[in-house]
BAGUSE-605125 format. One line per field, with one value per residue (C-alpha): residue number from 0; residue in three letters; x, y, z. Coordinates in nm, 2 decimals, decimal comma. Layout:
% residues N
i = [NUM|...] .
aa = [ALA|...] .
px = [X|...] .
py = [Y|...] .
pz = [Z|...] .
This chain:
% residues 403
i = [0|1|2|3|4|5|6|7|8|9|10|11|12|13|14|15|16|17|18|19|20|21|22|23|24|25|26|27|28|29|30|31|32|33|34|35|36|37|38|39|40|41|42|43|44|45|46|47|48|49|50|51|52|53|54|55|56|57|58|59|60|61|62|63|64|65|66|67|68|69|70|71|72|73|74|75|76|77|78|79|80|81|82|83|84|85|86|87|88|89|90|91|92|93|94|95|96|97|98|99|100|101|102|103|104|105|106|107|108|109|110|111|112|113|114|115|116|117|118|119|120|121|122|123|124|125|126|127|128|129|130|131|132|133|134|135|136|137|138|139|140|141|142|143|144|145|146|147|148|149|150|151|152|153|154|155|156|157|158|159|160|161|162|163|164|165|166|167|168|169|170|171|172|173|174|175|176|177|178|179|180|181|182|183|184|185|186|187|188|189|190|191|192|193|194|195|196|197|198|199|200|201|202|203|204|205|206|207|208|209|210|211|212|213|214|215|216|217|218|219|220|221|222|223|224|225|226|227|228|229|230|231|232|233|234|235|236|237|238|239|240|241|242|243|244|245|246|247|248|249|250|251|252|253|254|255|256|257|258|259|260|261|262|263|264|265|266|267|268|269|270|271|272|273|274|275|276|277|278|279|280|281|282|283|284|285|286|287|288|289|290|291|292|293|294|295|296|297|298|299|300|301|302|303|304|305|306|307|308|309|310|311|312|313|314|315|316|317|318|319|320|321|322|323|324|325|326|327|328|329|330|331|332|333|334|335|336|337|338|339|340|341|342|343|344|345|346|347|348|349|350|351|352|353|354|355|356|357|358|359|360|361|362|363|364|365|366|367|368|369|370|371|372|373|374|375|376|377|378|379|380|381|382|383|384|385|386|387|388|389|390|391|392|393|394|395|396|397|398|399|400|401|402] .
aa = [UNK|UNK|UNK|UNK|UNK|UNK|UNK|UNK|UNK|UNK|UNK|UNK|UNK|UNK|UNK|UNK|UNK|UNK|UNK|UNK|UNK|UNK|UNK|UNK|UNK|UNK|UNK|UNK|UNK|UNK|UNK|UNK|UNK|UNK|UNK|UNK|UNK|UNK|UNK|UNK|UNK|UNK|UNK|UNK|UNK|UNK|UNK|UNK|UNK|UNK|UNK|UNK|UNK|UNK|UNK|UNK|UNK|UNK|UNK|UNK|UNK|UNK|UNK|UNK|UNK|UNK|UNK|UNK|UNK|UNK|UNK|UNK|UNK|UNK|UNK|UNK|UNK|UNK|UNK|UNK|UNK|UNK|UNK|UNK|UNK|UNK|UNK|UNK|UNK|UNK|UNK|UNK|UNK|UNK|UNK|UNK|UNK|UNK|UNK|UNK|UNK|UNK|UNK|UNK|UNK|UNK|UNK|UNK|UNK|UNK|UNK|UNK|UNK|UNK|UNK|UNK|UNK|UNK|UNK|UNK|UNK|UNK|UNK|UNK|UNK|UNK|UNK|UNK|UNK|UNK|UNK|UNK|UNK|UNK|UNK|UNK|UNK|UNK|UNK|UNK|UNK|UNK|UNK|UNK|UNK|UNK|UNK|UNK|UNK|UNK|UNK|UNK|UNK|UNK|UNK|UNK|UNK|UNK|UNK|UNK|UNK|UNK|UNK|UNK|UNK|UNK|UNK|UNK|UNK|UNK|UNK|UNK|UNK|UNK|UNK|UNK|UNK|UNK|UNK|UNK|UNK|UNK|UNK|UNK|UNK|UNK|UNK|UNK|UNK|UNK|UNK|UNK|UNK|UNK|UNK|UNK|UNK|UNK|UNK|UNK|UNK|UNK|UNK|UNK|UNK|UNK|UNK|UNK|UNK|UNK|UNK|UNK|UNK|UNK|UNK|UNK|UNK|UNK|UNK|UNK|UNK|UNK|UNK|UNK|UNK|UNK|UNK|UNK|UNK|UNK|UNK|UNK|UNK|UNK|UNK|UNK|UNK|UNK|UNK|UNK|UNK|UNK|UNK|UNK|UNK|UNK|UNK|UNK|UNK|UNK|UNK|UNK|UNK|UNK|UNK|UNK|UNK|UNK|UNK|UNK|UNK|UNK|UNK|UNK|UNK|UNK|UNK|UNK|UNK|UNK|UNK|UNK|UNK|UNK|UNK|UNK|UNK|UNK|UNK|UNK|UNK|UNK|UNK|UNK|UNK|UNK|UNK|UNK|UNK|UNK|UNK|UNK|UNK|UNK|UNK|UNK|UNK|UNK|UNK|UNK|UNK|UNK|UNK|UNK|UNK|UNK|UNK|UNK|UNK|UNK|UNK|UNK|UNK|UNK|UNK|UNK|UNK|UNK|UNK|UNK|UNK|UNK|UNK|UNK|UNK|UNK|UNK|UNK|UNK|UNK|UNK|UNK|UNK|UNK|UNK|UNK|UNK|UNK|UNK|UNK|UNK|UNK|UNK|UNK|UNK|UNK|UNK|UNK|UNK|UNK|UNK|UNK|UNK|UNK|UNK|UNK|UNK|UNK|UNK|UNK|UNK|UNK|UNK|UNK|UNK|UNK|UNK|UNK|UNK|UNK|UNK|UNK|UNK|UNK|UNK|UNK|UNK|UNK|UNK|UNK|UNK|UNK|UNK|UNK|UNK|UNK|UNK|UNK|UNK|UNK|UNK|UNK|UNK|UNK|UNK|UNK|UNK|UNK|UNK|UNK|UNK|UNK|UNK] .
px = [0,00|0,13|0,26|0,00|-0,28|-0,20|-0,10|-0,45|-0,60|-0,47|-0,62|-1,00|-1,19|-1,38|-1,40|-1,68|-2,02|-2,28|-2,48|-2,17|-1,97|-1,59|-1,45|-1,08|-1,01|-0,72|-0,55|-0,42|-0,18|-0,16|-0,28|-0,64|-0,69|-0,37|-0,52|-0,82|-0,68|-0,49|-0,85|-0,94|-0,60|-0,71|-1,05|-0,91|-0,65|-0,90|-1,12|-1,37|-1,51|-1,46|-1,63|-1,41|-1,62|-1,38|-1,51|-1,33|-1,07|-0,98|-0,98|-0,60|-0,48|-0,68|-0,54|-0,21|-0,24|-0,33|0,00|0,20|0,12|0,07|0,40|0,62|0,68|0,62|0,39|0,10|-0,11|-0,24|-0,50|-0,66|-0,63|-0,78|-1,04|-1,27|-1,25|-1,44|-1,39|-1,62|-1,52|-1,70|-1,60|-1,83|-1,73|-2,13|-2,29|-2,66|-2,79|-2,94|-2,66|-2,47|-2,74|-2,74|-2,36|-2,39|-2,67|-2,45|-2,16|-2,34|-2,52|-2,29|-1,94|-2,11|-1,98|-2,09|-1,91|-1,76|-1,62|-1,76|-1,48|-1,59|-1,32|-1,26|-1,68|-1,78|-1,97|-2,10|-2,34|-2,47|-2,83|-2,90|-3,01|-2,70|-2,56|-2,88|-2,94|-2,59|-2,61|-2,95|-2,77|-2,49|-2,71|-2,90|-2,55|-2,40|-2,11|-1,99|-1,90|-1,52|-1,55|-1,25|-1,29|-1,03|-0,98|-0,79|-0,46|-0,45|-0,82|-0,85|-1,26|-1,22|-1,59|-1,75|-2,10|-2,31|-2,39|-2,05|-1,90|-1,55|-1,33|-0,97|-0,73|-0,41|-0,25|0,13|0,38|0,74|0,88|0,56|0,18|0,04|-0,35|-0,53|-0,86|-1,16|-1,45|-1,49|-1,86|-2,02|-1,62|-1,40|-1,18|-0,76|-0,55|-0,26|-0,20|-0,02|0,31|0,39|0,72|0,78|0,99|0,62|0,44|0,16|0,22|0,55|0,55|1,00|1,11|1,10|1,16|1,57|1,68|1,83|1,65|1,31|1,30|1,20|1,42|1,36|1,31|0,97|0,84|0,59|0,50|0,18|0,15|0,00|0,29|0,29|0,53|0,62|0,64|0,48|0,76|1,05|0,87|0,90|1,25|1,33|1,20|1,35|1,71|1,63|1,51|1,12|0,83|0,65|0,26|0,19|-0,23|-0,35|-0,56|-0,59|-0,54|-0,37|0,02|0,26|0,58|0,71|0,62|0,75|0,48|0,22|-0,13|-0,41|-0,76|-1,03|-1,34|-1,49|-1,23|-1,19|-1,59|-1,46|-1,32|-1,61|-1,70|-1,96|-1,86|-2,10|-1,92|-1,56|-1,65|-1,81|-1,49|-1,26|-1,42|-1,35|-1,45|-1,29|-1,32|-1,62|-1,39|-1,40|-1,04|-1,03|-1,29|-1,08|-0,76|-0,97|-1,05|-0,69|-0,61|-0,86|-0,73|-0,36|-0,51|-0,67|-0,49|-0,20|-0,09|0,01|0,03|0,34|0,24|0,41|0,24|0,09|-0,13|-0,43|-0,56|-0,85|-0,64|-0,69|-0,37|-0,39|-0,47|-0,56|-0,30|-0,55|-0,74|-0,54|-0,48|-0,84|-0,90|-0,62|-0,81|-1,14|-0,98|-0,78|-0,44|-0,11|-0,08|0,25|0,26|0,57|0,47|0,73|0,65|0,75|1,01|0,86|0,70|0,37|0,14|-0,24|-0,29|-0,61|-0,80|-0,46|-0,14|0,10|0,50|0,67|1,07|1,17|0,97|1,08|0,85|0,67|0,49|0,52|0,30|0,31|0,17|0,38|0,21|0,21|0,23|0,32|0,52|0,76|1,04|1,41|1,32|1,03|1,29|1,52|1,21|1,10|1,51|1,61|1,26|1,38|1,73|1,64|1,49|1,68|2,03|2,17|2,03|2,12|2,46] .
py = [0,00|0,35|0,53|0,79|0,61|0,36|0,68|0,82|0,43|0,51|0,80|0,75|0,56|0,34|0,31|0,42|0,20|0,11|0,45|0,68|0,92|1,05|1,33|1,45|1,83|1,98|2,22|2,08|1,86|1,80|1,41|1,38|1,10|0,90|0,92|0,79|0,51|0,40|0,33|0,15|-0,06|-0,12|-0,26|-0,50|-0,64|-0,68|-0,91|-0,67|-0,46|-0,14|0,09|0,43|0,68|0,99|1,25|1,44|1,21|0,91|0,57|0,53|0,81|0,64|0,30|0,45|0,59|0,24|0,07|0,33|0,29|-0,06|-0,22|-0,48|-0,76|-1,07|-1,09|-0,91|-1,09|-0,75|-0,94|-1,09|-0,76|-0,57|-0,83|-0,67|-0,31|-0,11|0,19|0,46|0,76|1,07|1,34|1,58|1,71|1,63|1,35|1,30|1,05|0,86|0,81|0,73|0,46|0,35|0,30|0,09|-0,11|-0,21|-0,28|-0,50|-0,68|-0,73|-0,76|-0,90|-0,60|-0,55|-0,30|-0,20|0,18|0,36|0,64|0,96|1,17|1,54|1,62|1,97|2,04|2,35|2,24|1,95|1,92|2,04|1,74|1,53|1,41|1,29|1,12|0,96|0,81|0,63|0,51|0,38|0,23|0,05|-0,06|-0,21|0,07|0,34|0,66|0,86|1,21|1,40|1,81|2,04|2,38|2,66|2,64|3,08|3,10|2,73|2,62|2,34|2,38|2,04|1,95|1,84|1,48|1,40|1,15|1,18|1,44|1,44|1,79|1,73|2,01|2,09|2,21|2,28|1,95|1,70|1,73|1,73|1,49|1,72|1,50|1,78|1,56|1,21|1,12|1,29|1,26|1,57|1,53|1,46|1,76|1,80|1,69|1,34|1,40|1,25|1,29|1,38|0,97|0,87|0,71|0,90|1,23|1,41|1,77|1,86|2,26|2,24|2,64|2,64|2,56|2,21|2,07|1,99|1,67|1,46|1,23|1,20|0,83|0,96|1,16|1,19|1,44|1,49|1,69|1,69|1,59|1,90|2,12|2,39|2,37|2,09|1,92|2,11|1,96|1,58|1,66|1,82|1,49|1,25|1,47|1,47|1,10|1,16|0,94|1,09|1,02|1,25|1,25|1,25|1,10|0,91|1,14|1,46|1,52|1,48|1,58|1,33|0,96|0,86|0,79|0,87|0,76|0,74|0,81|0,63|0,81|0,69|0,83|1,12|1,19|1,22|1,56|1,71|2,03|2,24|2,53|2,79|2,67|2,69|3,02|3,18|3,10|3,22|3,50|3,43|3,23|2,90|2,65|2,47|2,19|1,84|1,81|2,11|1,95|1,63|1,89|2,05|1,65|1,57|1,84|1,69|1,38|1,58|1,82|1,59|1,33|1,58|1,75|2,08|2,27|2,46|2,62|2,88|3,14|3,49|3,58|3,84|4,18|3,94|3,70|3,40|3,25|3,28|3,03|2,61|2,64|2,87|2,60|2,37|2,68|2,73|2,40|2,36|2,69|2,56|2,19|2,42|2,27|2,49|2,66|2,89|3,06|3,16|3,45|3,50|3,86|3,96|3,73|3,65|3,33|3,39|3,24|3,22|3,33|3,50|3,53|3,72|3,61|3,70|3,70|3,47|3,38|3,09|2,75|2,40|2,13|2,00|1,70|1,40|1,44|1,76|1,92|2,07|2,31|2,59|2,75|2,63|2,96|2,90|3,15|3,12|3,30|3,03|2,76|2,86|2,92|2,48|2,39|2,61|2,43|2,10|2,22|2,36|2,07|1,81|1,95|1,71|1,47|1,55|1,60] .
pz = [0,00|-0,05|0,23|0,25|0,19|0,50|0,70|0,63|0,74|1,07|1,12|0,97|1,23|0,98|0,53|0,33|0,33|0,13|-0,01|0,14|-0,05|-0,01|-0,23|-0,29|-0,39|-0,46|-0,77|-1,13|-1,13|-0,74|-0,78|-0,78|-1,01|-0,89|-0,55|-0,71|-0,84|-0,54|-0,40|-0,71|-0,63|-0,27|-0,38|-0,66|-0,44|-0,18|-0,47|-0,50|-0,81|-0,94|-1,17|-1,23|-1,49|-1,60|-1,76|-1,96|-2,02|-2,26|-2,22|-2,34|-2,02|-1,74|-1,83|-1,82|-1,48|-1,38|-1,53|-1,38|-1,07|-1,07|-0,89|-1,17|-1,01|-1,08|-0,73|-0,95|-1,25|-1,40|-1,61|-1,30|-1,14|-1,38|-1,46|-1,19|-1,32|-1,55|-1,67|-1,83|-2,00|-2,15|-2,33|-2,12|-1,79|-1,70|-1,54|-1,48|-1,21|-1,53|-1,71|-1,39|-1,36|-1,68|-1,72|-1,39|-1,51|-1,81|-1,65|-1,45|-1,72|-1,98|-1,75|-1,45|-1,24|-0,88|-0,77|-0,37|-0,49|-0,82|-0,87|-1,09|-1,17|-1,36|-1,27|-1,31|-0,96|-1,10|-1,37|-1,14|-1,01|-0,64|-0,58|-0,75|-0,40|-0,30|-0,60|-0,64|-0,23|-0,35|-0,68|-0,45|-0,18|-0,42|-0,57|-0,24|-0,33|-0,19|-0,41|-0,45|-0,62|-0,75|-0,67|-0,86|-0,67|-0,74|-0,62|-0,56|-0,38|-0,30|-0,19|0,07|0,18|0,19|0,06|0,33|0,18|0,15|0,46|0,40|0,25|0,21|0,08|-0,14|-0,04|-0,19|0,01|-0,12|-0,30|-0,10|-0,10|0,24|0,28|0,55|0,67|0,62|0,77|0,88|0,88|1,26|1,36|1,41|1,15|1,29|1,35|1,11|0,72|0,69|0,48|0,13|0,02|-0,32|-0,39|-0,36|-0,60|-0,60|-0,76|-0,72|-0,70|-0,72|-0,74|-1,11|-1,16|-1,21|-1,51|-1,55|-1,23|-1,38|-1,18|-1,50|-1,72|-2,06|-2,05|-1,83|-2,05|-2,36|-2,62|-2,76|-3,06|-3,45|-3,70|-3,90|-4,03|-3,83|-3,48|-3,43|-3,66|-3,42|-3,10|-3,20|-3,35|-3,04|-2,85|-3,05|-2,98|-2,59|-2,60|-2,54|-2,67|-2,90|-2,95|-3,30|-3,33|-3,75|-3,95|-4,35|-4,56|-4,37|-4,47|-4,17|-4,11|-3,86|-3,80|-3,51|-3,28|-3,56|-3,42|-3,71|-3,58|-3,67|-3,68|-3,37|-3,21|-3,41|-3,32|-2,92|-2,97|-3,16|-3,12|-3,30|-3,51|-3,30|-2,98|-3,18|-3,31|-2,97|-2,79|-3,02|-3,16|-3,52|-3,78|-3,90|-4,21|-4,22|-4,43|-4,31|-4,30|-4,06|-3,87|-3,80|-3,74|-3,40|-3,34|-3,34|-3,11|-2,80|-2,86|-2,76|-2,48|-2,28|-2,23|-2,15|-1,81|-1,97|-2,30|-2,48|-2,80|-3,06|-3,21|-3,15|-2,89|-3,04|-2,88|-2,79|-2,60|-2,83|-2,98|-3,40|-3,63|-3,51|-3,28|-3,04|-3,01|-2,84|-2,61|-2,54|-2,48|-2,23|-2,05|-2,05|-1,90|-1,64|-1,78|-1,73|-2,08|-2,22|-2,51|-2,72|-2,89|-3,23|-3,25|-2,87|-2,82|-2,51|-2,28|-2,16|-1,89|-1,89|-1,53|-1,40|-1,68|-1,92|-2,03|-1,80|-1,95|-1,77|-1,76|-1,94|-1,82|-1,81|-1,87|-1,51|-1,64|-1,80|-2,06|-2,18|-2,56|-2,78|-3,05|-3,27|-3,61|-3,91|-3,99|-3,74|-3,76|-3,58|-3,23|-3,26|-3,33|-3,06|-2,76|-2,81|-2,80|-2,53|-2,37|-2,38|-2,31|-1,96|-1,85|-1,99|-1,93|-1,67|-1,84|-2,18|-2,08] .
């Protein structure tokens, strides 16, 4: 078991029952789904069921957070493990109590699922029903289950009020190199004084100094861009990887022209349909108008496919009176605002790194990468300032590495 997870055992007088519901809040990137998944671990290991429903998110980037953290040894049959959990995903950050059921009825006809935990992760609170809580502790009753939400808060103003329904409610808080689990109620139980410590060698979510340059905390051999295979930038991002030892995962299509084919990952159109989006929305957001073409219609598809599955967003371009980010390339930046990913923006004209902070880009000094999977992005007229901003990128954070 992971460190802080039996640290917090010790200090909760009893686990979730039937029809009772936990939630974990913290900001981006703090380790809200990893600490999801340890309790999915917990409950498979134990023999029982899981069903874990991420919204948001694709099916190829939850699996992954499972095989990471997932011990290798030879101690663990993954296939038997895994054999008791299902997994849901939706491209929506919105769940109603009918699809919820739905999904569990399915599950449970069709895989013979009965689930102990049903995990939903990356839900947007704010669009929910009033009576949503209500609704889900009946659904989970009914189930035998108990429920685990995922809360993202803003890491500046941070909201660690608790809904009343809720039973148990932990805070991943970070503090300099470790993130800090502070218990904020423990069903009619006043919750334990004082955070339990996770280190940063943990497995579930480091969080190093990554803000000098050559002491990002990553290794190459960790780490994975996600970008478009097109000339330009895009093109310099994967040549850049390749040069620093990266993986590369390069999202197209039949038909589209690439530039690189390392990693190259053809859509199908099922998949390519995930990361629709309608031209009214597309055009409301970014206050322009774009082709109505279908091949520019599977080049916004591609680019969900690379935003959400990633932890942050580096793109190269310009950034317009109106705040967007010109041409395709704004909107992989827009989507990276609207999923509350860290975004930076080169912008060719001012020579400059900029951060979208508080609603406006704020210029920032030069970043490393924080994450291991990361976007790399921009435009096709990619000019030497632009060239030099994605090398001296991965140079920063790769230097000790790189040699």
């Amino acid at each position: 078991m992971n460190p802080l997870f039996e640290r917090l055992r010790q200090r909760i007088t009893r686990g979730l029952g039937p029809g009772e519901l936990g939630m974990v809040m913290a900001g981006a990137g703090v380790g809200k789904t990893a600490f999801l998944v340890h309790i999915a671990l917990g409950e498979l290991e134990a023999g029982k069921d899981v069903v874990h429903i991420a919204l948001g998110q694709n099916l190829d980037s939850v699996n992954q957070r499972y095989e990471t953290l997932v011990p290798k040894t030879d101690d663990i049959d993954r296939t038997t493990l895994f054999r008791r959990r299902a997994i849901q995903t939706f491209s929506d950050l919105r769940l109603t109590a009918a699809r919820l059921e739905k999904t569990l009825q399915t599950f449970r006809q069709h895989l013979q699922i009965e689930p102990a935990s049903i995990l939903i992760d990356g839900l947007d609170f704010q669009h929910q029903s009033a009576t949503w809580f209500s609704e889900c502790k009946a659904l989970a009753k009914a189930a035998g289950a108990h429920m685990w939400f995922s809360k993202k808060i803003s890491r500046r103003a941070p909201d660690r009020s608790v809904p009343g329904p809720i039973d148990l409610a932990v805070s991943l808080e970070p503090e300099q190199n470790c993130v800090q689990a502070r218990l904020l109620k423990m069903f009619d139980d006043p919750p334990p004084e004082g955070p339990v410590l996770w280190m940063a060698t943990s497995t579930l979510h480091p969080l190093p100094d990554r803000n000098q340059p050559g002491d990002s905390g990553l290794s190459p051999g960790e780490c994975t861009l996600l970008s478009g295979a097109h000339s330009g930038a895009e093109a310099e991002f994967g040549a850049q990887a390749e040069n620093f030892g990266l993986a590369e995962r390069n999202f197209s299509f039949k038909g589209r022209g690439v530039a690189r084919h390392r990693g190259l990952v053809l859509l199908e159109p099922k998949d390519l349909r995930q990361g629709e989006v309608s031209a009214a929305y597309l055009n409301a957001h970014m206050k322009r108008e774009f082709s109505d073409s279908e091949e520019f219609k599977k080049v916004l598809q591609t680019i969900w496919h690379q935003v959400n599955s990633a932890q942050e967003v580096f793109a190269v371009g310009t950034i317009q009176p109106d705040l967007t980010v010109k041409g395709g390339t704004g909107w992989a930046v827009e989507l990276a605002k609207h999923l509350n990913k860290p975004v930076r923006v080169y912008d060719q004209e001012r020579e400059c790194w900029y951060s979208w902070e508080e609603a406006e880009w704020k210029p920032v000094d030069a970043p490393v990468i924080r994450f291991q999977r990361f976007v790399g992005t921009g435009t096709r007229s990619l000019n030497p300032s632009g060239r030099k901003a994605i090398h001296d990128l991965f140079l920063r954070t790769f230097s000790q590495e790189a040699g």
